[in-house]
Structures are given as C-alpha cells and as structure tokens.
N, C-alpha and C positions, 0 to 999 in steps of 0.2 A: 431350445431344448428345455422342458419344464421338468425337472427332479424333486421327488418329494422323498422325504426319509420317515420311517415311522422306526422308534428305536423299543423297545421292551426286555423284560427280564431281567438278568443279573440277582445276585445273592438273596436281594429284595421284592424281587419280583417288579420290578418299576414297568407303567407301564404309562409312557413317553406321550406327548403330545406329539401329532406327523408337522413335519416342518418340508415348505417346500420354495424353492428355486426357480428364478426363468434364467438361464444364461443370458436370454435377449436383454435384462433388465440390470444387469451388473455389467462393472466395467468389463471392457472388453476384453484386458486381462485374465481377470476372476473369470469369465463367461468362457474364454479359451480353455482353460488349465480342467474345469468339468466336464467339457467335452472332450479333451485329450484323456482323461480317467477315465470314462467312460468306455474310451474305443478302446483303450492299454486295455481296459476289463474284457472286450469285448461282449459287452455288456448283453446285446442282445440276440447272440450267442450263446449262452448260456441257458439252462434252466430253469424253474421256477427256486430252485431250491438248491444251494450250494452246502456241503456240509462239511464242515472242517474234520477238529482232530477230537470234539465232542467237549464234553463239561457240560455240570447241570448250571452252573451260577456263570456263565457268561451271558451277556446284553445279547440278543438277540435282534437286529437289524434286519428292514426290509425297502430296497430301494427300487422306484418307482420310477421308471422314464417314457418320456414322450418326447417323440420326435420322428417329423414329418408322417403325420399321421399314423404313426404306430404305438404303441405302448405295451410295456414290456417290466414286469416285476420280479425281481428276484428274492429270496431270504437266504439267510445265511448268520451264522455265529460268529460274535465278535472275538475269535480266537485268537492265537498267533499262527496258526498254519497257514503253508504256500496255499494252498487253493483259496482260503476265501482273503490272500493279502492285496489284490487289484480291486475289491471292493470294500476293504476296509479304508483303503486310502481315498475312494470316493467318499462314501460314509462320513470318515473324518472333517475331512474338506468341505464336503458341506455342511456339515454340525458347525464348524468355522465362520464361515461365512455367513449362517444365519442368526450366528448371533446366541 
C-alpha cells in the first residue's frame, strides 16, 4: 500500500511538502498498524472530500492511497470532529513515521 499525505493551510496558510509511504517498505509492524487505519477509515469508502465541524485556520489534509491497483484520495480538515477522526489518526501516523 503506497500512502502519500499532502498537508496545507492552518492560520498561515502553510502549504506542506506531500510526504509519502510504502507499507511494503517499513517494518512490518509500522506497515501493519497503516493498513489497519486505513480499513478502521474505510478509506475507500469514502468520498473525495470529508468535512468536519468547519474552521478557517485548521491544516487542511489530503491523503492519497494505492492499493492493488486502485487509488483513492480523500481531503478533509484537521478538526477535532467524529467524522474526519479515522483519518486524522491515519494522517498523524504517517507525518510520524515519515519523519
């Protein structure tokens, strides 16, 4: 599964360099725990566009998956609302992981 995350916006308007992931290429731990976030999300599932509870100064997140030949992008706001909390916890985890 190859995950990329492009992150933007917040109070600054930042706008993020896209950082991205191979599960096949991290341990196999690490490589587990983003495919489990990813189904918890069901990731592709989902719409292109997930909207939380609004705000103009939150980051603005758009994650990027491919697997087995399909690929699937979502966006969504870095809120604290239920709806976009299965993809922030993706999101996070790989900002983590990449370092």
């Amino acid at each position: 599964m190859q995950i990329t995350l492009h992150k933007s916006g917040g109070y600054a308007g930042i706008e993020g360099e896209p950082v991205s992931l191979d599960t096949a290429k991290l341990s196999a731990d690490q490589g587990d725990e983003l495919e489990r976030l990813a189904e918890e999300a069901s990731f592709f599932a989902l719409p292109e566009s997930v909207e939380g509870e609004g705000g103009f100064d939150f980051f603005r997140y758009e994650l990027t998956v491919t697997e087995d030949g399909r690929t699937h992008t979502v966006a969504f706001p870095a809120d604290e609302s239920e709806q976009t909390a299965p993809l922030r916890r993706l999101a996070e985890r790989v900002e983590q992981l990449a370092g």
